[in-house]
Structure formats: structure tokens, C-alpha cells
C-alpha positions as CSV (number, residue, x, y, z in Angstrom):
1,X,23.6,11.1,51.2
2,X,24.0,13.2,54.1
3,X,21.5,15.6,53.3
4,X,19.3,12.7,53.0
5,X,19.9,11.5,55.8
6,X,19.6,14.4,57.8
7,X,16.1,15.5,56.0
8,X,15.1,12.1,57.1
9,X,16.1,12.7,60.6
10,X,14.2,15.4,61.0
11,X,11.0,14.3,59.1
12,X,11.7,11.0,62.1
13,X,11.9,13.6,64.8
14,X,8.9,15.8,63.3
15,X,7.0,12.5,63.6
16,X,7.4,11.6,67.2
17,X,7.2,14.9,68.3
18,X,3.5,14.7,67.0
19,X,2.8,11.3,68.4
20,X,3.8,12.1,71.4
21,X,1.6,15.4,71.5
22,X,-1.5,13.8,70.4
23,X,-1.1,10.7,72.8
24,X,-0.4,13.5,75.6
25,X,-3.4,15.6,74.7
26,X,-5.6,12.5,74.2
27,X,-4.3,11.4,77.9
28,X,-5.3,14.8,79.6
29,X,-8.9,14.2,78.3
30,X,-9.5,10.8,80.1
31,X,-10.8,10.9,84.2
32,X,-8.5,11.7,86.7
33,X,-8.8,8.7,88.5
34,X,-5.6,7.4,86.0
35,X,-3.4,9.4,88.2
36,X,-4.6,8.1,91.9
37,X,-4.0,4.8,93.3
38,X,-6.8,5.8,96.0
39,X,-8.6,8.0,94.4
40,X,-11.8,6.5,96.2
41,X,-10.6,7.7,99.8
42,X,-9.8,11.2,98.4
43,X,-12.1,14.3,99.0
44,X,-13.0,17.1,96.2
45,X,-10.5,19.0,97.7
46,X,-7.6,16.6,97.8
47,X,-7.8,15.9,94.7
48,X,-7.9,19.0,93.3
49,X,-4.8,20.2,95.6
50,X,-3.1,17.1,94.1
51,X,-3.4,17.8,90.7
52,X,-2.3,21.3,91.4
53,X,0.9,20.0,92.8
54,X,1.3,17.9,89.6
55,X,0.7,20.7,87.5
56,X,-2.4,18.9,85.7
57,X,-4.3,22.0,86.7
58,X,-2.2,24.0,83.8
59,X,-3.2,24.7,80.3
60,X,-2.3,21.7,78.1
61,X,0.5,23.7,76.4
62,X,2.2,24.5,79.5
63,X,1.9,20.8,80.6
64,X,3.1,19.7,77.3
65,X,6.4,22.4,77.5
66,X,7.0,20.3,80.9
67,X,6.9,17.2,79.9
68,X,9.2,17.8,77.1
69,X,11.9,19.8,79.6
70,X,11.2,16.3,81.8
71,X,11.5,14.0,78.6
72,X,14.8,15.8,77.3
73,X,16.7,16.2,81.1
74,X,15.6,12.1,81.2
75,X,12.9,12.6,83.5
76,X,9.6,10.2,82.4
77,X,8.0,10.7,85.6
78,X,6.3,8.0,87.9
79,X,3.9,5.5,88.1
80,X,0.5,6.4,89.7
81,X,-1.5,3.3,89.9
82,X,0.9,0.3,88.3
83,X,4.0,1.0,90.9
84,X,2.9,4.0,93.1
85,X,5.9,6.4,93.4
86,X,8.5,4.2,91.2
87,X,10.6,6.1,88.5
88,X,9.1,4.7,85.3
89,X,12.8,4.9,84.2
90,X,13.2,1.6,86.8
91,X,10.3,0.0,85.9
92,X,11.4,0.3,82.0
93,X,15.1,-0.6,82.8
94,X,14.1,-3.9,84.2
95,X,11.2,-5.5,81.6
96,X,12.8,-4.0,78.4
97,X,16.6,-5.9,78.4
98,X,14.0,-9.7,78.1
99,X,11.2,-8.2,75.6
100,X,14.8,-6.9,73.4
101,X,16.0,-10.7,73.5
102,X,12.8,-12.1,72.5
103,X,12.8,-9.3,69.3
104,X,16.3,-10.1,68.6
105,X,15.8,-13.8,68.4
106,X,12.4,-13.8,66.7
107,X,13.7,-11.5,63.9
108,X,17.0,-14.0,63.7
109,X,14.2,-17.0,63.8
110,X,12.7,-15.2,60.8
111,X,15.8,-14.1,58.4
112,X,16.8,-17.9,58.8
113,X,13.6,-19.3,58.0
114,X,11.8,-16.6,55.9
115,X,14.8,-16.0,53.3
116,X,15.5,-19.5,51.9
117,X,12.0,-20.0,51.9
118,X,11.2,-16.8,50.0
119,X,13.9,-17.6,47.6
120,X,13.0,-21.5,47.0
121,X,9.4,-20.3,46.1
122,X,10.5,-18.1,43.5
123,X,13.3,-20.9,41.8
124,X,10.5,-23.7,42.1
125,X,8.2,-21.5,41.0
126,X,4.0,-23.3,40.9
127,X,5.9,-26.2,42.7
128,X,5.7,-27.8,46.1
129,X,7.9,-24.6,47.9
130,X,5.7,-22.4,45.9
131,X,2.2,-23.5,46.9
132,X,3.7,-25.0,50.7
133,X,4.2,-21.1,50.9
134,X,1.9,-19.5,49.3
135,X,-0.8,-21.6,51.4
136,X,1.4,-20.3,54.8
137,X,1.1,-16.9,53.5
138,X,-2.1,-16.6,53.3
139,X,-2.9,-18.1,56.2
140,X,-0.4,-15.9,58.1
141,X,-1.8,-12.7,56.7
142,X,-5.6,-14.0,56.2
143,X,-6.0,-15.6,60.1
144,X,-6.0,-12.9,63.0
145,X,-2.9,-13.8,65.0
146,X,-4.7,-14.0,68.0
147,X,-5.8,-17.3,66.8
148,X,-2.8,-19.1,65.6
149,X,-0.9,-17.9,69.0
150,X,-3.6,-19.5,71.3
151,X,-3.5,-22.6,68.9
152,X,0.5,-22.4,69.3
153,X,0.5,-22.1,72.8
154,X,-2.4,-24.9,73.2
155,X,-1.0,-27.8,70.9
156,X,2.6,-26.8,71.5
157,X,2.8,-27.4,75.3
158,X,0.4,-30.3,75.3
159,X,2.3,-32.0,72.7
160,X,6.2,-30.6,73.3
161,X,5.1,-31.0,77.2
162,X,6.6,-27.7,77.9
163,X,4.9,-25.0,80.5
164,X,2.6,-22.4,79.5
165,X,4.4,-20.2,82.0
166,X,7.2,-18.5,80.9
167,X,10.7,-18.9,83.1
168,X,13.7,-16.8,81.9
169,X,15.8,-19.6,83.8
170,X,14.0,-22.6,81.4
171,X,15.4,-22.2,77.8
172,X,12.4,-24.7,76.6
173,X,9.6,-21.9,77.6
174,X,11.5,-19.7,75.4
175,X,10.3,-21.6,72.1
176,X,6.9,-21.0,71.6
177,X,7.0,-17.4,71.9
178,X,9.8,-16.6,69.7
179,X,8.4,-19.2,67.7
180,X,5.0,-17.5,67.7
181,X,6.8,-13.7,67.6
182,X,8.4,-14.7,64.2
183,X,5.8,-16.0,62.2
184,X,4.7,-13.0,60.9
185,X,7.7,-12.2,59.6
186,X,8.7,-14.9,57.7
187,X,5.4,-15.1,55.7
188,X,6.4,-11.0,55.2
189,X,10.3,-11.8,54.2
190,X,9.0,-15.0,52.1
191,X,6.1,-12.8,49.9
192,X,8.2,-10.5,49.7
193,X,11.3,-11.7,48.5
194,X,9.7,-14.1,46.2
195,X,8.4,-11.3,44.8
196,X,11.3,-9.3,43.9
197,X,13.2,-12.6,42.8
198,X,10.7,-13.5,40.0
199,X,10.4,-9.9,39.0
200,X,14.8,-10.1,38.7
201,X,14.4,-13.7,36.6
202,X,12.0,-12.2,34.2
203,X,14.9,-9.0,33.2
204,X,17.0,-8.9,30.2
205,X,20.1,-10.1,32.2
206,X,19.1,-13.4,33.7
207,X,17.6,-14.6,29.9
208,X,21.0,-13.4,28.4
209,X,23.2,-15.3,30.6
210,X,21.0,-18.2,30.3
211,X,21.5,-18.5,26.6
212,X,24.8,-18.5,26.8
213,X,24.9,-21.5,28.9
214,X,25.3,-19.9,32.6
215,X,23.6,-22.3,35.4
216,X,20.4,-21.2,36.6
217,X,21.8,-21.8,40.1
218,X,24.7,-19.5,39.8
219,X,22.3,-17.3,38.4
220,X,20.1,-17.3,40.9
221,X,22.0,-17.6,43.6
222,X,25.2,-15.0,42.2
223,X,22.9,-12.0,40.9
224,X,19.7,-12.7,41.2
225,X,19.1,-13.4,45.0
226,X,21.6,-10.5,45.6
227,X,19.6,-7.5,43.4
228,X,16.5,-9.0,44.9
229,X,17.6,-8.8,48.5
230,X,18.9,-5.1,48.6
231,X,15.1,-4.0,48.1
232,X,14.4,-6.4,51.0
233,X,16.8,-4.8,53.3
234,X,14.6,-1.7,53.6
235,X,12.0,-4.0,55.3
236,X,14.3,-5.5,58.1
237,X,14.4,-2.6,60.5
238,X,10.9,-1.4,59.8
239,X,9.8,-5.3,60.6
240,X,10.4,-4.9,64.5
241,X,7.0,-3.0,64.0
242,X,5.5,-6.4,63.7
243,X,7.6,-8.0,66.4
244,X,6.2,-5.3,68.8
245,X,2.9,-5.9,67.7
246,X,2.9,-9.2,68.7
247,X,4.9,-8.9,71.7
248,X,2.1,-7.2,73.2
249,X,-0.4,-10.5,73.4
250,X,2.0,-12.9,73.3
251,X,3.7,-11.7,76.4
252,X,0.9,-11.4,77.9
253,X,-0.3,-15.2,77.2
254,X,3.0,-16.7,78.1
255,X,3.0,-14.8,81.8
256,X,6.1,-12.9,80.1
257,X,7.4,-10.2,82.7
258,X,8.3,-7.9,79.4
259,X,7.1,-4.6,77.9
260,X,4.3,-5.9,75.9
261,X,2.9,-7.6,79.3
262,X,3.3,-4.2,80.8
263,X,1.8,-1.8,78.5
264,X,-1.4,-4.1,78.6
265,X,-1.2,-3.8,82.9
266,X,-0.7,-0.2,82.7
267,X,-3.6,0.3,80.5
268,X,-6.2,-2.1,82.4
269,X,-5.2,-0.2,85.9
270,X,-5.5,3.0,83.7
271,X,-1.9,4.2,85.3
272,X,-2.1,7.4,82.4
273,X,1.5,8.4,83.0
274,X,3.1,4.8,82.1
275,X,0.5,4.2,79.1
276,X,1.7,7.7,77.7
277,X,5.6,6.8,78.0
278,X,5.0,3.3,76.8
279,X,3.1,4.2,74.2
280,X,5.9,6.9,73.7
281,X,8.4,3.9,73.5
282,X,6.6,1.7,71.3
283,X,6.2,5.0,68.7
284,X,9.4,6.0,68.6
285,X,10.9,1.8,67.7
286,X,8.3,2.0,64.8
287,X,9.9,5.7,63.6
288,X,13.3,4.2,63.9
289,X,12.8,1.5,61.9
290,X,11.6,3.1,59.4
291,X,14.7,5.3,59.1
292,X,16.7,2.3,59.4
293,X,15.2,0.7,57.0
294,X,16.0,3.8,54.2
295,X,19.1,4.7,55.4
296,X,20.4,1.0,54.7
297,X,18.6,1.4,51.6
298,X,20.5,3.8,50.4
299,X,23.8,2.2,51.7
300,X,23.5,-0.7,50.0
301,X,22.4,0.2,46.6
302,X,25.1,2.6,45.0
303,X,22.3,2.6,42.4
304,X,20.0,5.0,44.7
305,X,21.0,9.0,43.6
306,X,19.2,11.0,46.4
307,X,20.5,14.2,44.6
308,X,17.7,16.5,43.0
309,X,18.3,16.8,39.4
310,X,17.5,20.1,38.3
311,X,15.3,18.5,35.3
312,X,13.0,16.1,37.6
313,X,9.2,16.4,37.1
């Protein structure tokens, strides 16, 4: 397990490091004007002194060595054109504690609705939980998000009568875009659990107890729901990818002063050195959830045997 583990480390840390090179390099190709708040009162010459003094003038390897030395001594530079001259450590600091609150409670939103609906599709299996899910699904997976959050935020405020504005201080605003953050994810716990219940009802186990007179509810609910959700675990941390995809419109159609609001800001005022930390940020959640998501994999099921047998194919 702990070679594993640590193999999986460092393919995580492998990955990132890659990420963050190519976003880097893509970065240095774009115009310098991303790095210049006034960039149309500067002269040939000022410019060209200014990105000598930022080191932009140096070959792409060089730069790259820097900004790892920065990145490792907790240095992520400043904002050129978002914030002029603020730490991007500050600016970070203060949107990332309310976009981590509205992950945490979508994800909660979505493990309590997502799971007992996954699991009552697969015991009423081709009845009404079945197809009621099945039908939300689809429509989940089939109907670009974009859509259902502007429907969301149109018939949800007219009819609930709450703002379209977000407040931190108003607990009502709060529900439409956790609401809106956590569909995704309970059509993706629901399929998916279904999925690996009916595949657990068909084994030789569950028809076994069942002729000898065990409940199908204790069944389901002692062995069956329980082999099926360690599979499901794996998906949990790896699911935050789909909370921060979402995050990034929704926060920005509820006025949300969060990191998804941000990271579309930065990019429209083309401020290069946040969009490359952001984007930095939002890489290195996805990487971590996926090596979440293994290592309680492997924690959970005692069946898992990471060891190389000397036989394997």
C-alpha cells in the first residue's frame, strides 16, 4: 500500500508539473499587453525595459526555473491588470474560503440526495424511481448545463422570490447555487450507483441468500448497498472536478465574489499572471481528487492487492 501510494504521488506530481508548464508556455505566447494595466500610454521602450525587469525578456526555460523557485518559496507573483500590484496570494486568500463552502455544501447536497436515489432505482428496478431517474439522468447529462442553470436561476427567484444577487449575509441566496452546483452530481452518484447495485443483485450471493428465505431489504440494504458503494467511493473526491466546473458560470451568474467569478475576470481583462495561477489551482484540485479518490479506494476494500505478483500477464 505504501508503495502505491507513493508511485501515485508521484505520477500526481508528474502531472501538475506538466500542466503547469504547458499553461506557462502557452501564456508566454499570447501579447504583452496581459501584463500592463496601461499598456496604451507606454512607449516601445518602456515596455521593453519593463519586461526586462520582469524577466519576460529571458528564454522560456529560465522563466519557467523562476517561477518554480517563486511557486515552491510561496511566491505566485502579482496581478497586472485585475488588481495592479496586489499579491495574488491576497486576492486568492479572500474569494477561495466562500467558493470552498459552496463545494462543500453542493457535494453534501449531492451524497444526500444522489445516494438514496441511486439505490431506490436499482431496488425498484423499471419502476417509478427507476424511470423518475433515468429521465433526470439523461436530462442532466444530455442538456448543456448552461441551460438548466439559467432556467434555475430564472424560475427559482421568480417563483421562490429570492434575489438573483448573491449575499453571503442572506442564507436564502445561498440555495439556488448550491442547488444548481449539485445537480451534476447526483445524476453522476445516482447512474452510477444504480449501476454497481444491480450488477451486485445479479451475483451468486444475493440469489443464494434469497432462497433461503433472507429479506431482500436486508439484503439490499446489509451487503448489497455496502459492496456497491466501496466502488463509488473512488468517485467522491474526483467529483469536486465537476463542482469546479460549474462553479465557474454559476458564480459568475449569481454575482458570486468566489474563484470561479474570478478566473472568468482575470481572463476577460487578460491579467496572464492570475489566469496562469488560477488555472494552476483549478489543475491541481482535479489531480488531487483523483488520488483521493484511489487512495480511499484502496482503504476501503481489503479486497484491492496492489502487490505485483510475479505471474501477472
Amino acid at each position: 500500500m505504501l508503495k502505491y501510494t507513493l508511485k501515485r504521488l508521484l505520477s500526481a506530481a508528474v502531472t501538475l508539473v506538466i500542466i503547469i508548464t504547458v499553461v506557462f508556455v502557452l501564456l508566454r505566447q499570447m501579447p504583452v499587453e496581459g501584463y500592463f494595466d496601461n499598456f496604451e500610454k507606454m512607449t516601445p521602450v518602456m515596455v521593453q525595459n519593463a519586461l526586462t525587469k520582469m524577466g519576460l525578456n529571458d528564454s522560456i526555460p529560465a522563466q519557467l526555473l523562476r517561477f518554480f523557485k517563486n511557486l515552491f518559496q510561496g511566491d505566485l507573483g502579482v496581478s497586472a491588470r485585475y488588481s495592479v500590484g496586489t499579491p495574488i496570494t491576497t486576492i486568492v486568500s479572500n474569494k477561495a474560503p466562500l467558493s470552498i463552502q459552496l463545494g462543500l455544501l453542493s457535494m453534501g447536497l449531492s451524497l444526500l440526495l444522489g445516494i438514496p436515489l441511486g439505490a431506490a432505482m436499482a431496488r425498484g428496478k423499471g419502476r417509478f424511481w427507476d424511470k423518475f431517474g433515468t429521465i433526470f439522468i439523461v436530462l442532466i447529462n444530455a442538456v448543456p448545463s448552461a441551460v438548466y442553470h439559467i432556467f434555475i436561476q430564472m424560475y427559482g427567484t421568480s417563483f421562490m422570490g429570492i434575489s438573483m444577487l448573491f449575499d453571503r449575509n442572506n442564507l436564502i441566496t445561498w440555495i439556488l447555487p448550491v442547488f444548481s452546483l449539485s445537480l451534476g452530481n447526483i445524476a453522476y452518484y445516482a447512474m452510477w450507483l444504480r449501476r454497481y447495485m444491480v450488477d451486485e443483485m445479479n451475483k451468486d450471493y444475493v440469489r443464494l441468500a434469497l432462497s433461503k428465505g433472507v429479506p431482500e431489504k436486508k439484503i439490499a440494504m446489509r451487503h448489497v448497498f455496502r459492496n456497491a458503494f466501496v466502488p463509488l467511493i473512488q468517485y467522491i473526491p474526483s467529483s469536486l472536478l465537476y463542482t469546479v466546473a460549474g462553479s465557474i458560470y454559476v458564480e459568475s451568474l449569481y454575482s458570486i465574489p468566489g474563484m470561479g467569478g474570478l478566473l472568468v475576470q482575470v481572463i476577460q481583462r487578460q491579467d496572464n499572471p492570475m489566469v496562469q495561477i488560477l488555472v494552476m489551482l483549478y489543475a491541481s484540485i482535479g489531480v488531487v481528487g483523483l488520488l483521493l479518490g484511489d487512495l480511499m479506494m484502496a482503504l476501503m476494500d481489503p479486497r484491492i492487492n496492489f502487490a505485483r505478483k510475479e505471474d501477472a500477464r
